[in-house]
N, C-alpha and C positions, 0 to 999 in steps of 0.2 A: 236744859243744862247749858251753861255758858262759861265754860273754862278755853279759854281762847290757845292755852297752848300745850290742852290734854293729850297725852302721848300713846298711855293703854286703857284701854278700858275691860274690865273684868267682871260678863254680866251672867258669868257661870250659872247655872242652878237656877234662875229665872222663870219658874214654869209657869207660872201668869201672864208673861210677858208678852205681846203679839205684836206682831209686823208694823202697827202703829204706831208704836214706840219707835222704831228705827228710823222714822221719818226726820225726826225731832238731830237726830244725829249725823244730817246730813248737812250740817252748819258746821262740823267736825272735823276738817279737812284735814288736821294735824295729828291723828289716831294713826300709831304705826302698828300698833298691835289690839286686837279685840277680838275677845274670848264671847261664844257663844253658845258653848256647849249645856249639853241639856235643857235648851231651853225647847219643850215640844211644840208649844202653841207659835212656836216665829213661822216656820215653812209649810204646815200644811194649808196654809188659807188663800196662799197665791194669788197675794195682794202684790202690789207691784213699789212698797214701800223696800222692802229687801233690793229692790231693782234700783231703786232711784238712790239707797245709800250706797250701794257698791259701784254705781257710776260716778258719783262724788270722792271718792275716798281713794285718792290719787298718792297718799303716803302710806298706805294700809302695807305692810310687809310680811306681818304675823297672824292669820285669821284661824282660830277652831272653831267649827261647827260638831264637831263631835256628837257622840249619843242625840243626835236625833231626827230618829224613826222615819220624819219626811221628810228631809232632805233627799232631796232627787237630783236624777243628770241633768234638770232645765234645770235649778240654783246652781249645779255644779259649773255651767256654761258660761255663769255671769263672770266668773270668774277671771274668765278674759279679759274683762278689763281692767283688770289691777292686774299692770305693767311694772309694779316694785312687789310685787307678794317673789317672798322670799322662804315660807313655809304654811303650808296647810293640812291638816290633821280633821280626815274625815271618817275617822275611827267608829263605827257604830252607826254610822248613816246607813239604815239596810233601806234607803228607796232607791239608793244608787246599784248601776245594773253595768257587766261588762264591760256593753256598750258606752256607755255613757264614760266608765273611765277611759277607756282607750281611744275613743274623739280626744276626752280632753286633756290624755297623754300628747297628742298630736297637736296643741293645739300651742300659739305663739309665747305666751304667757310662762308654762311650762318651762319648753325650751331656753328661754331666754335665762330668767331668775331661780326658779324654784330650786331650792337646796333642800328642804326636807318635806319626804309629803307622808304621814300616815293612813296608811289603807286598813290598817288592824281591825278586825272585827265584823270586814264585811261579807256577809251568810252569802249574798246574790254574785259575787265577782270570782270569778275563776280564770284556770289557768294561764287562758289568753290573753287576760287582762294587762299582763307583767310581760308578757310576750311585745304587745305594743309600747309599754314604755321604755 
């Protein structure tokens, strides 16, 4: 893809789609918002293409990762470096564990920008979890 001054991208429901593909979108640097929900095949293979686009994506503001399954506290962590994420919606990610959200309650990224963050859905997070943010 080569739209030089794409803004969202909407790759919802995507369930064939793997972490190879995100590579390709790290030419992307003008994505303020991109949807990734449901997509199962992107996080469990912990390839390290997911790593290298959310180290590039320095306008990113609006990210869902929504419903899916393996998303974990290490994807959650990347997170750090998008210093303009402005909302994130990890509704239905059950590989995410207390722990993991209340690090990344505490962590810079958070504090600075985040205005909305979706936890809904999560089976593994409790009470504590809301205690640290």
């Amino acid at each position: 893809l080569r739209f030089p001054i794409l803004r969202a991208l909407d790759l919802s429901g995507c369930s064939h789609m793997t972490g190879a593909w995100l590579r390709d979108l790290e030419h992307h640097t003008t994505i303020t918002r991109l949807n990734l929900e449901r997509c199962p095949r992107l996080f469990p293979q912990r390839e390290s293409n997911y790593w290298i686009y959310i180290s590039s994506a320095e306008q990113l503001q609006h990210l869902s990762v929504a419903d899916n399954p393996h998303f974990s506290d290490e994807d959650l962590g990347l997170t750090y470096e998008l210093e303009n994420l402005r909302s994130l919606s990890l509704r239905g990610c059950r590989g995410l564990t207390t722990e993991g959200v209340m690090v990344f309650g505490q962590g810079p990224a958070f504090a600075r920008h985040l205005t909305s963050l979706d936890l809904s859905q999560l089976d593994r997070i409790q009470d504590a979890c809301l205690a640290g943010l």
